[in-house]
Structure formats: structure tokens, C-alpha cells
C-alpha positions as CSV (number, residue, x, y, z in Angstrom):
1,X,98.2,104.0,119.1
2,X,98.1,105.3,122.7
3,X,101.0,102.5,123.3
4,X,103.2,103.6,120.4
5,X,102.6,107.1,121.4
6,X,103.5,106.5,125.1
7,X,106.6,104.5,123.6
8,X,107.8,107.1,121.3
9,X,107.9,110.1,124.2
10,X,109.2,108.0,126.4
11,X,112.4,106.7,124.4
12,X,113.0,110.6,123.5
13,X,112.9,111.8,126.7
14,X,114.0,109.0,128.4
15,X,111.7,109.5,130.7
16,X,108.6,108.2,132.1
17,X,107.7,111.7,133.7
18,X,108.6,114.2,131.1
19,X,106.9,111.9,128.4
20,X,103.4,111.9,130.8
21,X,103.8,116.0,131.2
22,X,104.1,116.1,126.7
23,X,100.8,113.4,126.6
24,X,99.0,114.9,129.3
25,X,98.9,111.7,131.5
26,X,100.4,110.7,135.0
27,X,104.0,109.1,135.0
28,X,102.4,105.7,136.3
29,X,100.0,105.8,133.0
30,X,102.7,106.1,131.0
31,X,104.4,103.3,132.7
32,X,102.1,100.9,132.2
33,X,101.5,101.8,128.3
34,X,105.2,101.1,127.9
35,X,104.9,97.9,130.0
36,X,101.6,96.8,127.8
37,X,103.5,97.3,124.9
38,X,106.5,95.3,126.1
39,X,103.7,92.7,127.3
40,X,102.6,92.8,123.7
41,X,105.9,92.9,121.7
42,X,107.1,89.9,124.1
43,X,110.7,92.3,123.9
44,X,112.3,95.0,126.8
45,X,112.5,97.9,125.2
46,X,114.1,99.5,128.6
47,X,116.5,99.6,130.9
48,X,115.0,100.5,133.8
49,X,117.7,101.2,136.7
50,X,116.9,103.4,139.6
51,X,115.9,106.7,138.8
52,X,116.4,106.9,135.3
53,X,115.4,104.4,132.1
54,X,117.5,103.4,129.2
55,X,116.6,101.8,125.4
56,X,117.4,98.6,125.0
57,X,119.2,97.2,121.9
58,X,115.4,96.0,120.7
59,X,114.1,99.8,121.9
60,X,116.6,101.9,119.9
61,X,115.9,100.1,116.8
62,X,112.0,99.9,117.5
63,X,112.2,104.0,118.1
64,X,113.8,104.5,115.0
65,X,111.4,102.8,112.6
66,X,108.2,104.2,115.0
67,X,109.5,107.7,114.8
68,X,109.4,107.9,110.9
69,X,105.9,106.1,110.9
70,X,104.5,108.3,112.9
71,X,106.2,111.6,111.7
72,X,104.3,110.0,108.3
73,X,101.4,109.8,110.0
74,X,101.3,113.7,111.6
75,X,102.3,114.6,107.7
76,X,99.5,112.6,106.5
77,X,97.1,113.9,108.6
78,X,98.1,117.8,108.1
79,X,97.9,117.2,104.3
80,X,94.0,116.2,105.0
81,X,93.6,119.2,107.1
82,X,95.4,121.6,103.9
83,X,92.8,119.9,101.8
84,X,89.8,121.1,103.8
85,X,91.2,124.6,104.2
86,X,93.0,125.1,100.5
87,X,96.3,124.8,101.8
88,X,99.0,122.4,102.4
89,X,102.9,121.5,102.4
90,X,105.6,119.2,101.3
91,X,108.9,118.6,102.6
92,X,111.9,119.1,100.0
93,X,115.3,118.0,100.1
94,X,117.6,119.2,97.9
95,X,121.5,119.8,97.2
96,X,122.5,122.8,99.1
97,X,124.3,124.8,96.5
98,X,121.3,124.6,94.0
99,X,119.0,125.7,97.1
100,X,121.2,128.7,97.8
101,X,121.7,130.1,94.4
102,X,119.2,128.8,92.0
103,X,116.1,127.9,94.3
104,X,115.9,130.3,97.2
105,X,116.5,133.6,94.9
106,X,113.2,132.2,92.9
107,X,111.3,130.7,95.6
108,X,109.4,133.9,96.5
109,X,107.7,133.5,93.3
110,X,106.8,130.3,94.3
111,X,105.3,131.6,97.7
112,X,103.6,134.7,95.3
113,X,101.8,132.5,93.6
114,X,100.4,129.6,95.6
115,X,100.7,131.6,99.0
116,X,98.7,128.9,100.6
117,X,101.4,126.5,100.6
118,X,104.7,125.9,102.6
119,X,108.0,124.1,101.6
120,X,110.0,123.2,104.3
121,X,114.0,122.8,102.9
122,X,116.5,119.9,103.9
123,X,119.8,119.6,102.7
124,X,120.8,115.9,100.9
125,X,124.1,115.5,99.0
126,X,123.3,111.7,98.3
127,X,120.7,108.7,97.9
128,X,118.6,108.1,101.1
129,X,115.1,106.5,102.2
130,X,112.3,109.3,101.7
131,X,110.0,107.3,103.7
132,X,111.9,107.1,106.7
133,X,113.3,110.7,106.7
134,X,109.8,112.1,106.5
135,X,110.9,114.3,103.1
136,X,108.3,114.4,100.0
137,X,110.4,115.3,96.9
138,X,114.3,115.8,96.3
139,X,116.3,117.9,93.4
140,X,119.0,115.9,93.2
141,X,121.7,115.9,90.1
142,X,122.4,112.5,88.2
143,X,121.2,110.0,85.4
144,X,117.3,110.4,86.4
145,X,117.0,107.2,88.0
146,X,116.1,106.5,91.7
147,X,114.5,103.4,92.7
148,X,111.2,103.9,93.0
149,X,110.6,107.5,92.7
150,X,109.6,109.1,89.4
151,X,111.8,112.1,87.9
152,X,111.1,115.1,86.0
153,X,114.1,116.5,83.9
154,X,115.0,120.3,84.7
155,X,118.2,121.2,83.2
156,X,121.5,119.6,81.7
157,X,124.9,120.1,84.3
158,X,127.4,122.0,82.0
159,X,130.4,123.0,84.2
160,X,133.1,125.5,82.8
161,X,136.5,126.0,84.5
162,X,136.5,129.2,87.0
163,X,139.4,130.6,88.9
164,X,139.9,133.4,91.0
165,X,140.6,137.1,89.3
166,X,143.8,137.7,91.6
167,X,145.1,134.2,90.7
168,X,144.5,134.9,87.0
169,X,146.8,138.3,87.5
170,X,149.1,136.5,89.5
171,X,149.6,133.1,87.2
172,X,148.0,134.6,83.6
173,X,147.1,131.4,81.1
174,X,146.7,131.3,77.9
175,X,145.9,127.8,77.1
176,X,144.3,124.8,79.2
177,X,147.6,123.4,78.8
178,X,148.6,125.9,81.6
179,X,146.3,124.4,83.8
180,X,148.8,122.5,84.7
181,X,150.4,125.5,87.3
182,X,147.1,125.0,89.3
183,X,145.5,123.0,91.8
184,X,142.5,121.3,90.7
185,X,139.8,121.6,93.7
186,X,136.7,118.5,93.3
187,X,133.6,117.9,94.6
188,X,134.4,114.8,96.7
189,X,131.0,113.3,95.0
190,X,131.5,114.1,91.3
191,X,135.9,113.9,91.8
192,X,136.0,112.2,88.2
193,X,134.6,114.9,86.5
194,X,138.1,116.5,85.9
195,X,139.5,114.1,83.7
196,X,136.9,114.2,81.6
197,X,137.0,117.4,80.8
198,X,140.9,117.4,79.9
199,X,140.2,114.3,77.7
200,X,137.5,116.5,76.1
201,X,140.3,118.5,75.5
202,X,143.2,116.6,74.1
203,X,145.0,117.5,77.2
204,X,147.1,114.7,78.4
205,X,145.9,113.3,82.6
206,X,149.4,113.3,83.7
207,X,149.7,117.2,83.8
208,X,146.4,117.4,85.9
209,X,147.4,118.4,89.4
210,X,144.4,117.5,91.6
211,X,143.8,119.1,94.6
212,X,141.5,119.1,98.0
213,X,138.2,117.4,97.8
214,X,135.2,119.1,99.2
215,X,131.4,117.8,100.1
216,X,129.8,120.6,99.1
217,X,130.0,122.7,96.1
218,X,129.7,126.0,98.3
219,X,133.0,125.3,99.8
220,X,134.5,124.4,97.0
221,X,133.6,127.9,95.3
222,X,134.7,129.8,98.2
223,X,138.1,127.9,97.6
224,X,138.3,129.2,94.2
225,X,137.4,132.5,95.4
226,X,139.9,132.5,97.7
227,X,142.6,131.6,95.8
228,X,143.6,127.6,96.5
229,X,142.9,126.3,93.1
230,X,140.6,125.9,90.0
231,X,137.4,124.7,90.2
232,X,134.9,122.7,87.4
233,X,131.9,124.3,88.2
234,X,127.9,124.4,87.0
235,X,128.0,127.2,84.7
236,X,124.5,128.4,87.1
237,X,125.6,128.5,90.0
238,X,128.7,130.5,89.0
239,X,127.1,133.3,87.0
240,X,126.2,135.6,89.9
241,X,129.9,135.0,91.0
242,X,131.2,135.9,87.7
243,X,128.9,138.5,87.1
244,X,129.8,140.8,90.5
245,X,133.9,139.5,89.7
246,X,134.6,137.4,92.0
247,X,135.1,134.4,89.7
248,X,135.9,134.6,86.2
249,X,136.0,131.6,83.6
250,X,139.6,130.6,82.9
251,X,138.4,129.2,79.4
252,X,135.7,129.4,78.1
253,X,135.4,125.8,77.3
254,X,132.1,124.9,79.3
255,X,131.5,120.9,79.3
256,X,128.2,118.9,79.4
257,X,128.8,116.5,81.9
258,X,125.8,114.3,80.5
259,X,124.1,114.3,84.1
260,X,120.7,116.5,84.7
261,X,119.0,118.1,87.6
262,X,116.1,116.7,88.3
263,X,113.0,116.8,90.7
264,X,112.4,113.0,92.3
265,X,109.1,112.0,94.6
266,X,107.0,108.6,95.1
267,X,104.8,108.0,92.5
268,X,101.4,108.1,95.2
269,X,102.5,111.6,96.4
270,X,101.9,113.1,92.6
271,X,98.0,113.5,93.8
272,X,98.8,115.6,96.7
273,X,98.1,119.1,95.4
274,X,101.4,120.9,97.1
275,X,103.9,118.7,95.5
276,X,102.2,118.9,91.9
277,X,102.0,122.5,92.3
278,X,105.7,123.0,93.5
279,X,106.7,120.6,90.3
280,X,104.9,122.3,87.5
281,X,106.4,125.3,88.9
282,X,109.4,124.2,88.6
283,X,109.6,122.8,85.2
284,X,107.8,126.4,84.5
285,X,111.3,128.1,86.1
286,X,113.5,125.9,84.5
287,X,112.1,126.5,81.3
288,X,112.8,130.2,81.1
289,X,116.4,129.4,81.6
């Protein structure tokens, strides 16, 4: 372990001295745990020229699987510590429009009840390795399914089409046939989402008139907002928008898109008192709607 640890502060650094002055250790100590490693690996994992040191190919790969394992390990071992004193943590990743407007506004009750635990927040708009990214649990919206992870249903995506209030004065419709004067703005993700809704409709694809694509659903409301298009939105994270007027519906023909949010995390992490805690309170929020 004193190897990989010598390793690992070395290769972020990228340097022999600044790694011994984090570990507490001379420069030539750290040297030679980097060289024993090597020794043992049978690999270079620097460059070393002059002054200065550089990862090999063999290095940057090898830093990039350590540092996950061992960010694993500091987690592990701060989730034995919580255990002893009552407390504890998990690392959630989740989409950052649902953080903003659904999670964060109710996350104090979270804290209010369980005050002896901590939820650190990432941001995720897509699949990724929850091992190697150090993260414990995901809300992510889909079918449910995510290879080796278990899900816990929260709520169905309905999305109803919004528009702007000064648009809707400027360009007044009376039927989602005048959708057709509009831009229609997508989440780059979901951009499909649309057309089903005008075939829900009757309406015919050819008069759709898409518009930009954006990443993130925040942006994509603040387009609306602003006046660019008409955006298919989650009827949730609209409702404070629509409510203080500055989105209304433009029909009120809300769709169920047939996908869910949901709350993912590794089978083995259900035991860990945090995470259980942080998911029945969750299915507890959802719940009241």
C-alpha cells in the first residue's frame, strides 16, 4: 500500500518532492517506492528527464484505475468510521435539473431528519461506471434498467408543451396545429420525444419545425423563457415556472412519455445505512406527489 500510495501522489503532482511533503517522507523515499513498484510491475511508469518526471503511457493508465480504487477505499473506510459514531455519507449523482428544482428545494428535510448524514451531489446526464467514479447511487430518468445496479421507481415523466407568456401575446394559438409557427427546442438526449407527442396528437411530422438541441434541461427552459422556441417539458420541473409566470402551458395536452425517474445503486451498497436511509426517503417524497 505504501507503493501505491507513493505512486498515486506522485503521478498527481508530478513530482517526487511535492508527493513526499503530502506523505510526510523525504523525496529520495518516495523515489524508491516508485522505483520498487516499477521493480515490481516489471513496467516504467515515468519519464524521468532532468528536473521534472512524466507518466508514461503504462503510468497514465495505471493512475487512472489506482485513483478510483483507492478513492473506494478512503470511502470505505469513512463509512466504518460513520458506523462507530452514528453517522455516515453517500455520494449521489443525479440529473441536474431534477437536483435544482425537485431535490435541493426538499433536501433540507432530508438533512432535518437524519442530521447525521451527508450527501455529497454530482451532476450525470448519461450511463457511466459507479465504481470508478467513486459515486454510490444515481437518479437518473429511463426504462429502470442499468446493468448491474438495482432501481427503485419514483415517478412517471409526463411532459406538457410550455412557451413563453410574451411569445404567446406576440404569436396567440389556438390549436397544436399552430405549433407549426414555432421553433421546437430538444433535449439533445431525449430529441425524439417531439414526434411523439404530435403523433399522439394526430398532427402530421412534416409541420414540426425543430429547433436547437440542448444538453441540459435548464438551458433549454431558459430558452423557452426567453423566447427562442417551445419546449416539451416534465410537467415538475415547470410548475414553479408556471406558477410565478414565466412559463405558461401552450396546451394543456401533457404526455406520458412511458420513461420514469428512478433511484439506481449496487446491490451490496443497500446495507450501508446512508444510502437505505436517503432511498426510503425518497420513495417517502415521491409519494406525496
Amino acid at each position: 500500500m505504501s507503493l501505491l500510495l507513493a505512486f498515486e501522489a506522485s503521478a498527481r503532482h508530478l513530482s517526487f518532492t511535492r508527493a513526499a511533503v503530502e506523505l510526510s517522507l523525504t523525496q529520495s523515499a518516495v523515489s524508491r517506492q516508485v522505483q520498487a513498484l516499477e521493480d515490481l510491475l516489471e513496467v516504467p511508469l515515468f519519464k524521468r528527464e532532468k528536473r521534472r518526471i512524466l507518466l508514461t503511457e503504462a503510468g497514465a493508465l495505471y493512475q487512472r484505475e489506482l485513483g478510483g480504487a483507492l478513492q473506494r477505499i478512503r470511502s470505505a473506510s469513512l463509512q466504518a468510521i460513520a458506523y462507530r459514531a452514528g453517522r455516515g455519507s453517500l455520494h449521489l449523482a443525479a440529473l441536474p435539473t431534477f437536483t435544482a428544482k425537485w431535490l435541493m428545494p426538499r433536501l433540507n428535510g432530508f438533512y432535518a431528519k437524519h442530521p447525521g448524514i451527508l450527501v455529497h451531489l454530482h451532476a450525470r446526464v448519461t450511463q457511466f461506471d459507479l465504481d470508478l467514479a467513486g459515486i454510490d447511487a444515481v437518479i437518473a430518468v429511463g426504462d429502470g434498467t442499468w446493468p448491474g445496479l438495482v432501481s427503485y421507481h419514483l415517478m412517471d415523466e409526463e411532459v406538457l408543451p410550455v412557451i413563453s407568456p410574451a411569445m404567446a401575446a406576440a404569436h396567440p394559438m389556438h390549436s397544436p396545429k399552430d405549433l407549426a409557427q414555432h421553433l421546437l427546442l430538444q433535449v439533445a438526449a431525449r430529441p425524439e420525444v417531439w414526434q411523439r407527442w404530435f403523433l399522439a396528437q394526430d398532427l402530421p411530422l412534416k409541420s414540426m419545425r425543430l429547433g436547437a438541441q440542448f444538453e441540459l434541461t435548464t438551458h433549454l427552459i431558459q430558452a423557452v423563457a426567453s423566447g427562442i422556441g417551445v419546449g416539451l417539458l416534465p410537467t415538475f420541473l415547470v410548475a414553479d415556472d408556471i406558477e410565478r409566470g414565466d412559463l405558461q402551458a401552450a396546451f394543456d395536452l401533457p404526455f406520458n412519455t412511458g420513461a420514469g425517474y428512478y433511484f439506481f445503486t449496487p446491490p451490496e451498497k443497500l446495507g450501508i445505512p446512508a444510502i437505505a436511509a436517503f432511498r426510503d426517503w425518497l420513495l417517502e417524497e415521491t409519494e406525496k406527489g
